[in-house]
C-alpha positions in Angstrom: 64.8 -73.5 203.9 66.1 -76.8 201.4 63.6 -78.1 199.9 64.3 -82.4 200.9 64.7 -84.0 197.4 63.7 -87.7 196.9 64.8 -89.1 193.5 63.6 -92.5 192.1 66.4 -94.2 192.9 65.3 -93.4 196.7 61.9 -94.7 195.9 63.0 -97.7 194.3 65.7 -98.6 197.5 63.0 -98.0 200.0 60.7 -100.5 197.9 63.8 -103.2 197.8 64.3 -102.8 201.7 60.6 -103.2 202.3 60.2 -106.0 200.0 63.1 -107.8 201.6 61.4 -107.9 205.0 58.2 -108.8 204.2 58.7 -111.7 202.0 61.5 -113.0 203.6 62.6 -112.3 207.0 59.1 -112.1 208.7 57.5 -115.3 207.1 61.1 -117.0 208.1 60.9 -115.4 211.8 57.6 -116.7 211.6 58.6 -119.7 210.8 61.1 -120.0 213.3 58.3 -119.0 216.2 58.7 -115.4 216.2 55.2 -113.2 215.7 54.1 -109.6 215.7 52.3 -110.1 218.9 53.1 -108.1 221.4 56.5 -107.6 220.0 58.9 -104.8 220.3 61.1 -104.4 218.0 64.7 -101.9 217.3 66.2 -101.6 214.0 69.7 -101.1 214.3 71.3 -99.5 211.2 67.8 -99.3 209.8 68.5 -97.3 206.5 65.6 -95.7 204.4 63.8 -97.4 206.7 61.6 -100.1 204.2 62.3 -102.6 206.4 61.1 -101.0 209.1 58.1 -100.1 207.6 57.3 -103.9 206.5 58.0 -104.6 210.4 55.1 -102.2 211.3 52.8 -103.3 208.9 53.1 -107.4 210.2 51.9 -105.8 213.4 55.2 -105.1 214.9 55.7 -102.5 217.6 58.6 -100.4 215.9 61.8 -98.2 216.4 65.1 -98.0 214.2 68.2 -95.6 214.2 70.7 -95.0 212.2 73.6 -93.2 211.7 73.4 -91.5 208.6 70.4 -88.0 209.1 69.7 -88.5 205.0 68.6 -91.8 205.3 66.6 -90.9 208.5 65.3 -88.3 207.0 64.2 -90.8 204.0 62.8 -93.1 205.8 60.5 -90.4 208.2 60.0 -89.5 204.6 58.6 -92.7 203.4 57.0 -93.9 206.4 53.4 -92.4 205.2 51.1 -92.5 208.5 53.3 -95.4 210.0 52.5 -94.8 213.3 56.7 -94.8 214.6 59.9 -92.5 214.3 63.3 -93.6 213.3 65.7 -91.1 214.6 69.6 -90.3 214.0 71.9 -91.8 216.2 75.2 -94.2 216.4 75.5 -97.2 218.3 79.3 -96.5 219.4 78.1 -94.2 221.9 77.2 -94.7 225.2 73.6 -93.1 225.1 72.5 -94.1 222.0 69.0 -94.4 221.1 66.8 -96.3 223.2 70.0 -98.1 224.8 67.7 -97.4 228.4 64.7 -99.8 226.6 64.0 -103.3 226.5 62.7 -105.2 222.7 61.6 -108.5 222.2 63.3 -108.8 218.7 66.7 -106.4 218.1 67.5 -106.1 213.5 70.8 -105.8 212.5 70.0 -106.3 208.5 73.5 -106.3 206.7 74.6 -103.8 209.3 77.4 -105.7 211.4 80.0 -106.3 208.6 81.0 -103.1 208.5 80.9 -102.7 212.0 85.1 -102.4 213.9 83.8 -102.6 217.5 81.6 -106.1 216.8 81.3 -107.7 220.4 80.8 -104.2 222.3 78.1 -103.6 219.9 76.6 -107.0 220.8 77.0 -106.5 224.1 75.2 -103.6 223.7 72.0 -104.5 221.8 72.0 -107.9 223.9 71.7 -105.4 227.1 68.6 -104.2 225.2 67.0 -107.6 224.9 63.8 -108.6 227.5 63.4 -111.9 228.8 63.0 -114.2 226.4 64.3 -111.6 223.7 66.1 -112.5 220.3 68.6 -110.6 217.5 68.2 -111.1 213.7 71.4 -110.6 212.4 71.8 -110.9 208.7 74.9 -110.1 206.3 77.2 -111.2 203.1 80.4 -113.2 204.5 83.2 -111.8 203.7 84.9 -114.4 201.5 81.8 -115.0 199.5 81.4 -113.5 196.1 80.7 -110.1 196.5 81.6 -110.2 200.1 83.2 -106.7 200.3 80.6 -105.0 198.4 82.4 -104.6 195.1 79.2 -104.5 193.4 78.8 -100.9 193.9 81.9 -99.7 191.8 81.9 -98.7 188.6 84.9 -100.4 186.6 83.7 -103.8 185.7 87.4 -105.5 186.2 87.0 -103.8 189.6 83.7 -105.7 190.4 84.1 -109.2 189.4 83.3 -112.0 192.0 86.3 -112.7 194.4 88.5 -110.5 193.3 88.6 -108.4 196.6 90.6 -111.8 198.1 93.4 -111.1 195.7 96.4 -109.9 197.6 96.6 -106.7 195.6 93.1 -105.9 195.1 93.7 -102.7 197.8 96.2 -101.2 195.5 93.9 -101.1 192.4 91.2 -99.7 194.4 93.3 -96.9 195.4 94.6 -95.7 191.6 91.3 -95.3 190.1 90.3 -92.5 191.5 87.9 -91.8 189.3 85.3 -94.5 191.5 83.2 -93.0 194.4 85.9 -92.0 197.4 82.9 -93.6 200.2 82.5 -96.8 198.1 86.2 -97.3 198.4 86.8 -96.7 201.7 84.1 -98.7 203.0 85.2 -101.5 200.5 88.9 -101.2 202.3 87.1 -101.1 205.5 85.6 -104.9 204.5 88.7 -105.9 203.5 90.6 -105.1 206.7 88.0 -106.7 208.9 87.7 -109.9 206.4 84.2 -111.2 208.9 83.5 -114.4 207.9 80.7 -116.9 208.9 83.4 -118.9 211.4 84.5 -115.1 212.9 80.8 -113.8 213.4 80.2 -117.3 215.4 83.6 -116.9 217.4 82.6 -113.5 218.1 79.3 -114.4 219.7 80.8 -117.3 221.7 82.8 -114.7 223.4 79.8 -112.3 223.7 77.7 -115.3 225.4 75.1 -115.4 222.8 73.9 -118.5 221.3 72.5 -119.2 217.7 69.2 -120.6 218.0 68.2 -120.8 214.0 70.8 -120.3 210.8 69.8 -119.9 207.4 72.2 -120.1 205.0 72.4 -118.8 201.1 74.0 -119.4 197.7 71.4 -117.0 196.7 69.9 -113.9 199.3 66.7 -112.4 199.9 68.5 -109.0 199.2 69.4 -110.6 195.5 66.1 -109.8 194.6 66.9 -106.3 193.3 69.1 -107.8 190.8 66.1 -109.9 189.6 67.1 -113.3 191.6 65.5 -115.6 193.9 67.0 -116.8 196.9 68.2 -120.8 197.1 69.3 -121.8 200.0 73.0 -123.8 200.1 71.2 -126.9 201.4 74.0 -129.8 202.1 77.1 -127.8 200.8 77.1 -125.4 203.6 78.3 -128.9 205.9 81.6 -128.5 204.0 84.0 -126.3 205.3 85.3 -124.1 203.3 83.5 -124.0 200.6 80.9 -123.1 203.0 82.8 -119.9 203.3 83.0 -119.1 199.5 79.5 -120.3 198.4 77.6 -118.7 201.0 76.5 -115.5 199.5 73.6 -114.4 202.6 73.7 -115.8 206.3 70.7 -115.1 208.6 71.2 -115.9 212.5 68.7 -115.6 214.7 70.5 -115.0 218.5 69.6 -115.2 222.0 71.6 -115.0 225.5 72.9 -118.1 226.9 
């Protein structure tokens, strides 16, 4: 039988996730009049599952899938005597799990950027939703800084803020092949689907779903592994365009119409 290997880097990711969550996104939910009680909550895309984890231990009643078994596996892992089970599954499917339940709160934590099939994967999750039910939705714009998720590349040239808008950024990704082949193609993936803050909120017009509460970032909560603290963008996210560009984190919180 494999032995399941965690390495510190795991450790260290499932920390970041979990530290995300609780020092941001629940005091802001709470803040916005969401609380654990009585709340029901699916993490869509949920990762090593540290998030989930921070969920449960605010009192929330939790569940999370996600598509890739290693991180599944990570976060069953890491979960301790969390009294909840994150299982393997992909939202593009018909019967995927826990589509036939109802949650109070639905997570999509930097999950729907990368996402082709956007609105019938909100229509999905907003099937999901009981009376009264809400979706936290949180991601990186696409024409911010890092907004196709250069970061992760090796090459420093390759990596620099904005360059992924340049019109021939594509064609240097693709020569240096010496850069990890998934980072890549998930990085031309971004590109392609360009989902910025005005084509999320066009997309949930068309999906009937209506932002209750926006927060807005020149700084993120998930900046905090590179040693920053989030700042808000305050009065410059009024100005279009530049709200585009500057905005580095978005967090919606979404109910039905």
């Amino acid at each position: 039988m494999k032995t399941f290997e965690v390495s510190e880097h795991d450790r260290k990711y499932w920390q970041y996730e979990y530290d995300v969550v609780s020092k941001y996104l629940i005091p802001l939910l709470n803040k916005w009049g969401i609380s654990s009680d009585h709340c029901k909550l699916l993490d869509v895309g949920c990762g090593d599952g540290g998030g989930v984890a921070a969920f449960y231990d605010a009192g929330f009643e939790c569940k999370g899938f996600d598509i890739e078994p290693r991180r599944v596996e990570l976060a069953n892992h890491f979960k301790g005597n969390r009294n909840y089970k994150m299982v393997v599954g992909n939202i593009y499917e018909n019967n995927f799990p826990y589509h036939n339940e109802k949650f109070n709160l639905i997570i999509m934590h930097d999950v729907i950027e990368h996402l082709e099939k956007k609105e019938e994967v909100l229509q999905k999750i907003k099937d999901c939703l009981s009376e009264n039910g809400r979706i936290l939705i949180t991601f990186p714009p696409y024409y911010s800084a890092f907004g196709a998720h250069q970061q992760l590349l090796k090459r420093k040239f390759l990596k620099l803020p904005y360059i992924h808008l340049c019109p021939f950024y594509h064609k240097l990704l693709i020569l240096h092949r010496n850069e990890n082949y998934a980072f890549v193609q998930e990085i031309l993936k971004l590109i392609n689907l360009k989902m910025g803050i005005t084509q999320f909120e066009n997309i949930l017009k068309k999906c009937n779903l209506q932002i209750e509460k926006k927060k807005q970032y020149l700084i993120g909560p998930n900046h905090i592994r590179f040693g920053l603290k989030p700042v808000s963008t305050g009065i410059l996210s009024r100005i279009p365009i530049l709200n585009e560009l500057i905005t580095n984190g978005v967090i919606y919180l979404i109910k039905s119409e």
